[in-house]
N, C-alpha and C positions, 0 to 999 in steps of 0.2 A: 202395322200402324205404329211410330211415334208414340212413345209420352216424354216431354220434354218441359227439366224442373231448371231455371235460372237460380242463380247465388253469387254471393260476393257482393250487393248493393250496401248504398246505406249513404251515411253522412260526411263529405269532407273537405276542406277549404277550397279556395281557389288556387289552382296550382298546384294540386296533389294528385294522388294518382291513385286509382282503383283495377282489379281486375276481374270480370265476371268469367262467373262460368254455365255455360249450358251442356249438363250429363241427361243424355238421351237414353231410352230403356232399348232393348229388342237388339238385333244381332243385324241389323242390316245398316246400320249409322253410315258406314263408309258409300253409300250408294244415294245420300241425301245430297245435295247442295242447302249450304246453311245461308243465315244470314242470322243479322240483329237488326232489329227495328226501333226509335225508339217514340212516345208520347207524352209531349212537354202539356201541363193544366192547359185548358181550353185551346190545345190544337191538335190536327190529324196527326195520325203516325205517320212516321215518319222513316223513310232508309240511311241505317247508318255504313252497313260494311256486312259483305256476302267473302263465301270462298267456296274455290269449286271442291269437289268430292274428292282428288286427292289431295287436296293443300295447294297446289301448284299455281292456283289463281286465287286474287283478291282484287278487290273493288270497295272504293268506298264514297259517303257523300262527302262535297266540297268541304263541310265545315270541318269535320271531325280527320282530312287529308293529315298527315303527319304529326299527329299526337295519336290517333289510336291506331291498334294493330291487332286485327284478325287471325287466330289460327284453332287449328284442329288436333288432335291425337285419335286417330282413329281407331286404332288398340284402346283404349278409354273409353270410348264412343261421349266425346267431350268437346267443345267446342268452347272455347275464350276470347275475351276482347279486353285488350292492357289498351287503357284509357290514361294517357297523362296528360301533364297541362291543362289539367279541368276546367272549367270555365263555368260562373252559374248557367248560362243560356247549355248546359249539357244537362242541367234537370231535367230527369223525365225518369217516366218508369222504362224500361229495358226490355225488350221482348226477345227470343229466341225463335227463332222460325228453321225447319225444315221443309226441303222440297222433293219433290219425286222427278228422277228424270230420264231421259233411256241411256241404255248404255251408251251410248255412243260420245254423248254431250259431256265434255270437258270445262266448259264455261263457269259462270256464274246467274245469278236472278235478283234483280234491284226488284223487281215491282211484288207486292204483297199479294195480288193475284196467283203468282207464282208458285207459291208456298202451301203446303199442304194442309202441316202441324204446325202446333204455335204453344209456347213457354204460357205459365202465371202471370208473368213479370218479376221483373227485381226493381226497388225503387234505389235511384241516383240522385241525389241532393248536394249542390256543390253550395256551400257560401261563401260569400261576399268578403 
């Protein structure tokens, strides 16, 4: 089982940049497919950006396309999202998600079904 603590949120203009991190507990991290999710006040969560188990794949949603970047250290058992060019519509709380998958499966997982475990959150507040 996962336990999985996010960090790095918090407060900062429009057009700055933040980078979270999700540090997962347990000795099997490299066998997850990760993702981040995130939930802007009064809407559903949301997919921001997945990577498969070795790193070698990423995926993300349309808005957050070439400003943020997903990776992993799986010696760390760590997962990060460098978020620039912030935008307030990037407010939201942050979530980290793990997934369970068989070996075989190289891919990635948009959908939150998907997911096993799941972060606190970290809050993200961009202004104006």
């Amino acid at each position: 089982q996962a336990q999985l603590v996010e960090s790095g949120g918090g407060l900062v203009q429009a057009g700055g940049s933040l980078t979270l991190s999700c540090a997962a507990s347990g000795r099997t991290f490299s066998t997850y497919v990760m993702g981040w999710f995130r939930q802007a006040p009064g809407k559903e969560r949301e997919f921001v950006a997945t990577i498969s188990r070795s790193g070698g794949v990423t995926r993300y949603a349309d808005p957050v396309k070439g400003r943020f970047t997903i990776s992993r250290d799986n010696a760390k058992n760590t997962m990060y999202l460098q978020m620039n060019s912030l935008k307030p519509e990037d407010t939201a709380v942050y979530y980290c998600a793990a997934g369970t998958a068989p070996s075989s499966y190289a891919g990635t997982y948009y959908r939150e079904v998907e997911y096993n475990y799941w972060g606190q959150g970290t809050q993200v507040t961009v202004s104006s």
